[in-house]
N, CA, C and O of each residue as an XYZ file, in Angstrom:
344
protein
N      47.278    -21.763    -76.117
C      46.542    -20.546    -75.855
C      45.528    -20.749    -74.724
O      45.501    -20.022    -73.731
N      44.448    -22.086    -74.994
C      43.588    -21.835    -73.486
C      44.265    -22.267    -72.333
O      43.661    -22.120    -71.271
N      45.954    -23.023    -72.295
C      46.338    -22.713    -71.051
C      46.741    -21.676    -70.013
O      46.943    -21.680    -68.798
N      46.776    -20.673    -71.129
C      47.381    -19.245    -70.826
C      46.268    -18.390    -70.309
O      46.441    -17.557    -69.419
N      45.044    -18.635    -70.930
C      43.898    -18.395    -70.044
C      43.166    -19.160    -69.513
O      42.073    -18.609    -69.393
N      43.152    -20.312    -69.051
C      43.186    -21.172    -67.786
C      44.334    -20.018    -66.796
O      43.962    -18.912    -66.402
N      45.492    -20.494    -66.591
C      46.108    -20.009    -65.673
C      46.066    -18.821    -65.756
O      46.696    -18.649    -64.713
N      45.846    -17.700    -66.135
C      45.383    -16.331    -66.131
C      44.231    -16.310    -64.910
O      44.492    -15.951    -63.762
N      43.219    -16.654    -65.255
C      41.815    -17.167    -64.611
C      43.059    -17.525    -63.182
O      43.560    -16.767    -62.352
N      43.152    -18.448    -63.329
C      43.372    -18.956    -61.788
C      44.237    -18.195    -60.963
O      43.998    -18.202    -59.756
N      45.465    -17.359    -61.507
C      46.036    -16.139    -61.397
C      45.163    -14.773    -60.607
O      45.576    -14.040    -59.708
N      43.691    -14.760    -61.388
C      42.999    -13.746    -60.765
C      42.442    -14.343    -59.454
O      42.608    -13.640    -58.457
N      41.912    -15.334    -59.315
C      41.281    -15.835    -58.653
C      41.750    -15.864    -57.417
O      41.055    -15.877    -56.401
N      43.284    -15.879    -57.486
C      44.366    -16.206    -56.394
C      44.473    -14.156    -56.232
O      44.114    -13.706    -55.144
N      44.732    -13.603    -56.821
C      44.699    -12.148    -56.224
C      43.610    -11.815    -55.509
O      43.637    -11.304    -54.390
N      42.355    -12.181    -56.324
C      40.846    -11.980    -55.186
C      41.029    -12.397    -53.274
O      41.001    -11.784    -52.207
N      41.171    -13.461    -53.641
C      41.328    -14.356    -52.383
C      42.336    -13.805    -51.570
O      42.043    -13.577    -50.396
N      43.604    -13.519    -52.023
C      44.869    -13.341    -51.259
C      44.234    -11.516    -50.662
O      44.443    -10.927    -49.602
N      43.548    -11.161    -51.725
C      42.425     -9.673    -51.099
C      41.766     -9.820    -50.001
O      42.038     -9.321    -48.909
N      40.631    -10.707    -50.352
C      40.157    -11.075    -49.243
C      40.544    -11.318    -47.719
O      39.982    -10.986    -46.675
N      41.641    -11.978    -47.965
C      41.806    -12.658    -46.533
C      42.794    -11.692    -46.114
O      43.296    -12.035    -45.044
N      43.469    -10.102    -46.781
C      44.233     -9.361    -46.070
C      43.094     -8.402    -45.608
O      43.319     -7.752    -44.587
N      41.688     -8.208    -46.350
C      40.957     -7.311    -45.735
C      39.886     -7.864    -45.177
O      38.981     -7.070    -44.923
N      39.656     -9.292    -44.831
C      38.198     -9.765    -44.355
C      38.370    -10.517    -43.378
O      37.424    -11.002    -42.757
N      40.012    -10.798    -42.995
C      40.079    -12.347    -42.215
C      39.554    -11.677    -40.622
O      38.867    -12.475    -39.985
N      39.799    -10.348    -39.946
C      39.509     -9.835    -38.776
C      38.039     -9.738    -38.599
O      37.601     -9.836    -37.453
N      37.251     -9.564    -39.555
C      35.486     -9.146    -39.990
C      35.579    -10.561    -39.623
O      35.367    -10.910    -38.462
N      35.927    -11.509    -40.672
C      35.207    -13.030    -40.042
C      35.239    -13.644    -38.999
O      34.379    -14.438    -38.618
N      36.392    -13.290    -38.340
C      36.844    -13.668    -36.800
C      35.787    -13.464    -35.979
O      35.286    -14.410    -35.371
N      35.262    -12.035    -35.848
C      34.275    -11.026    -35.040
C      33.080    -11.124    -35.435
O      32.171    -10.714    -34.712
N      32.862    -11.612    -36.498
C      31.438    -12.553    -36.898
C      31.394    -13.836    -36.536
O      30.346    -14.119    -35.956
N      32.241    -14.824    -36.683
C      32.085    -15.922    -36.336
C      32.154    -16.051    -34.585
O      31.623    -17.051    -34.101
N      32.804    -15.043    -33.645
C      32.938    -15.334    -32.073
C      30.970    -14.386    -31.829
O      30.190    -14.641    -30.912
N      30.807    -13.689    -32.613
C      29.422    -13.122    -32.478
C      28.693    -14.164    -32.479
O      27.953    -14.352    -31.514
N      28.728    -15.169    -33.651
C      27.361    -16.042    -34.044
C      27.929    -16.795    -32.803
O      27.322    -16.408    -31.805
N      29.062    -17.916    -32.442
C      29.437    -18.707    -31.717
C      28.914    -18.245    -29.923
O      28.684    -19.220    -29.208
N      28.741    -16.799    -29.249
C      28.484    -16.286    -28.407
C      27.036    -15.942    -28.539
O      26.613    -15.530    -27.458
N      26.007    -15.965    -29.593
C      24.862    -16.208    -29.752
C      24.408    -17.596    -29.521
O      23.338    -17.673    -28.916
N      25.048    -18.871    -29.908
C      24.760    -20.218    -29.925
C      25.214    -20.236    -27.929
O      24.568    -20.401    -26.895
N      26.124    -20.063    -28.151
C      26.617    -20.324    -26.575
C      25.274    -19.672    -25.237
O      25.271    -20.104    -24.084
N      24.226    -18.570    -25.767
C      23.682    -18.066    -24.747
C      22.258    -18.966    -25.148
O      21.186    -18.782    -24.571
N      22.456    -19.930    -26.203
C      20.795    -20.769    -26.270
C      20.027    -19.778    -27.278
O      18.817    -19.918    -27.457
N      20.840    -18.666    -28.002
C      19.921    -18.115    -29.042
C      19.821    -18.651    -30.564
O      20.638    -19.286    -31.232
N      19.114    -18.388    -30.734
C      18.909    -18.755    -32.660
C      19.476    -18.240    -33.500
O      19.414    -17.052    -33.184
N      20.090    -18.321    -34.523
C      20.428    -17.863    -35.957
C      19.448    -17.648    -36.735
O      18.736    -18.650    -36.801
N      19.058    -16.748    -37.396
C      17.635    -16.376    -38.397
C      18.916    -16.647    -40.013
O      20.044    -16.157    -40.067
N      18.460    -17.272    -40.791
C      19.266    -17.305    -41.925
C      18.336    -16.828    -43.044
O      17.385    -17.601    -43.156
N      18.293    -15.586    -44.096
C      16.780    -15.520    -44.732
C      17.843    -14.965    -46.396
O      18.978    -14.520    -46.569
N      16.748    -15.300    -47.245
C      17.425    -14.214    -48.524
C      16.349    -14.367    -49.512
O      15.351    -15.035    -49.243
N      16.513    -13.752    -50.692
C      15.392    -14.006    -51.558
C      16.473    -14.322    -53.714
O      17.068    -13.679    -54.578
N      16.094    -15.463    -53.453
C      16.203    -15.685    -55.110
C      18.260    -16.820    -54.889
O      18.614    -17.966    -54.612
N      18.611    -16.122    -55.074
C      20.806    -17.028    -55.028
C      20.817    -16.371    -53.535
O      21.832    -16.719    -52.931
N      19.988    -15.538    -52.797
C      20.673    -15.376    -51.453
C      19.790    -16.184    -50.147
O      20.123    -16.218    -48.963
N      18.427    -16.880    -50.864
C      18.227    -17.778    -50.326
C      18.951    -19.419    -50.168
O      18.925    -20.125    -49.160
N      19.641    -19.766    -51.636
C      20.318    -21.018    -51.549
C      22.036    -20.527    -50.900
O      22.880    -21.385    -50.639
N      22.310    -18.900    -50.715
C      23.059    -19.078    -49.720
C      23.307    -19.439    -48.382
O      24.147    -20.095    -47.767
N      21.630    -18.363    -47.983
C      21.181    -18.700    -46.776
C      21.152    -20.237    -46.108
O      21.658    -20.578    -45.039
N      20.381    -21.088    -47.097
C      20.349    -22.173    -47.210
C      22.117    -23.511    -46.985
O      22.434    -24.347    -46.139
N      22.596    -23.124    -47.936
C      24.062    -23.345    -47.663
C      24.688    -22.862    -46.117
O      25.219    -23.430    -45.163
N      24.440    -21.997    -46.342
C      25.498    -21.566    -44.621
C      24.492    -22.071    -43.743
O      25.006    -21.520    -42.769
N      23.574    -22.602    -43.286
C      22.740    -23.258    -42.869
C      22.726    -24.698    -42.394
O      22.464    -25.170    -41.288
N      23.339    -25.676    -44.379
C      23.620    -26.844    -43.705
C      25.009    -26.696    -42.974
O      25.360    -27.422    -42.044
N      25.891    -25.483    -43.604
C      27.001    -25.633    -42.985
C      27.364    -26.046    -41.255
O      28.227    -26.786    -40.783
N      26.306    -25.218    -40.606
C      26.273    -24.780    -39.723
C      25.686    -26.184    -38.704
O      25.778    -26.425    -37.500
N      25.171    -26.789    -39.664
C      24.123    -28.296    -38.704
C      25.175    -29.782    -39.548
O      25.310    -30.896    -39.042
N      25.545    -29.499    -40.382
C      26.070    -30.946    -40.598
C      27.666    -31.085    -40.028
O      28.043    -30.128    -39.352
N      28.389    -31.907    -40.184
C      29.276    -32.076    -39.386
C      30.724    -31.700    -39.946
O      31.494    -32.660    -39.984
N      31.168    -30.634    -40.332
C      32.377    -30.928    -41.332
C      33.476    -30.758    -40.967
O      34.162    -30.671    -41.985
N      34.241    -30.626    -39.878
C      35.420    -30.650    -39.383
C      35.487    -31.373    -38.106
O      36.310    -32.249    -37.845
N      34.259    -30.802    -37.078
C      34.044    -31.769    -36.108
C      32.968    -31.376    -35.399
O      32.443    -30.278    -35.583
N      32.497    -32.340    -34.427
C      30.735    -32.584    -33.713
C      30.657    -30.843    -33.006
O      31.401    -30.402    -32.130
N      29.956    -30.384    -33.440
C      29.960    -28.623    -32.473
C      28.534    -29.080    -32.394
O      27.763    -28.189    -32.749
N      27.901    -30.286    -32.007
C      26.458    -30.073    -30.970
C      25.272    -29.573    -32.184
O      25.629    -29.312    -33.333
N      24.264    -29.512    -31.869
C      23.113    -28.838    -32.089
C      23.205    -27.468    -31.816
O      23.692    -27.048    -30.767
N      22.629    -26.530    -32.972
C      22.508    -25.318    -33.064
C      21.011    -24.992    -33.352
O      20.220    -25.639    -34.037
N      20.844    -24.008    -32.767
C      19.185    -23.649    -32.981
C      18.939    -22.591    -34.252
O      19.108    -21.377    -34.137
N      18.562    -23.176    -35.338
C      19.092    -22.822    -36.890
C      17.328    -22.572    -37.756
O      16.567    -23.539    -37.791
N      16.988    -21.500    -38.245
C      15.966    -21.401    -38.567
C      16.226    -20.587    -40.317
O      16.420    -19.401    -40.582
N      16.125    -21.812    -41.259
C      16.755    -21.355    -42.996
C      15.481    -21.188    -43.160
O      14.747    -22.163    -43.000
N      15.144    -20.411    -43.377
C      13.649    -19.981    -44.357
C      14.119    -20.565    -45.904
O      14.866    -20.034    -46.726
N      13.388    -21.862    -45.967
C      13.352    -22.604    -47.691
C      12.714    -21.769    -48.842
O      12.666    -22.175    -50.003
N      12.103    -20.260    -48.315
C      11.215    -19.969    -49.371
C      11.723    -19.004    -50.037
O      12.556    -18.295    -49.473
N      11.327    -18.721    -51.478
C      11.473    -17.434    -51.999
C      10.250    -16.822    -52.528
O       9.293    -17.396    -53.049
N      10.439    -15.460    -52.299
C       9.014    -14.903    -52.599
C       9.213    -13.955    -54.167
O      10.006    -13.015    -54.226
N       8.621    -14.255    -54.993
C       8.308    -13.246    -55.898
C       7.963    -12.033    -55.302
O       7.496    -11.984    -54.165
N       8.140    -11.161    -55.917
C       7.823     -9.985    -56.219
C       7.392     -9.245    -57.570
O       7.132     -8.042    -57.559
């Protein structure tokens, strides 16, 4: 029985995704040549959020400075570490 919902679960997970990438893969393209044509003119990335959209911010951040496929240089990268109550 919990293999049947194990693979159920992973079943959905795989429809999300296979969603995604028929309706998001052109959006990410045109975001990613945006940010890449921002870095290319010597401008900054502002990365900001408050509460899980700061440790996103944060995440796409190191993404962006550590090395994970290959050396793309120094980027001028500004993660605001903070979160503010309200």
């Amino acid at each position: 029985m919990i293999v049947g919902t194990i693979e159920a679960e992973f079943h959905a997970h795989t429809r999300v995704l296979e969603q995604t990438i028929e309706h998001s893969t052109s959006l990410i393209i045109d975001l990613a040549n945006c940010i890449g044509e921002c870095f290319q003119r010597g401008n900054k990335l502002l990365l900001c959020g408050n509460g899980g959209s700061a440790a996103d911010a944060q995440h796409l951040a190191a993404g962006f400075i550590n090395l994970f496929r290959y050396d793309r240089g120094h980027f001028r990268l500004l993660p605001s570490p903070l979160t503010l109550l309200c």
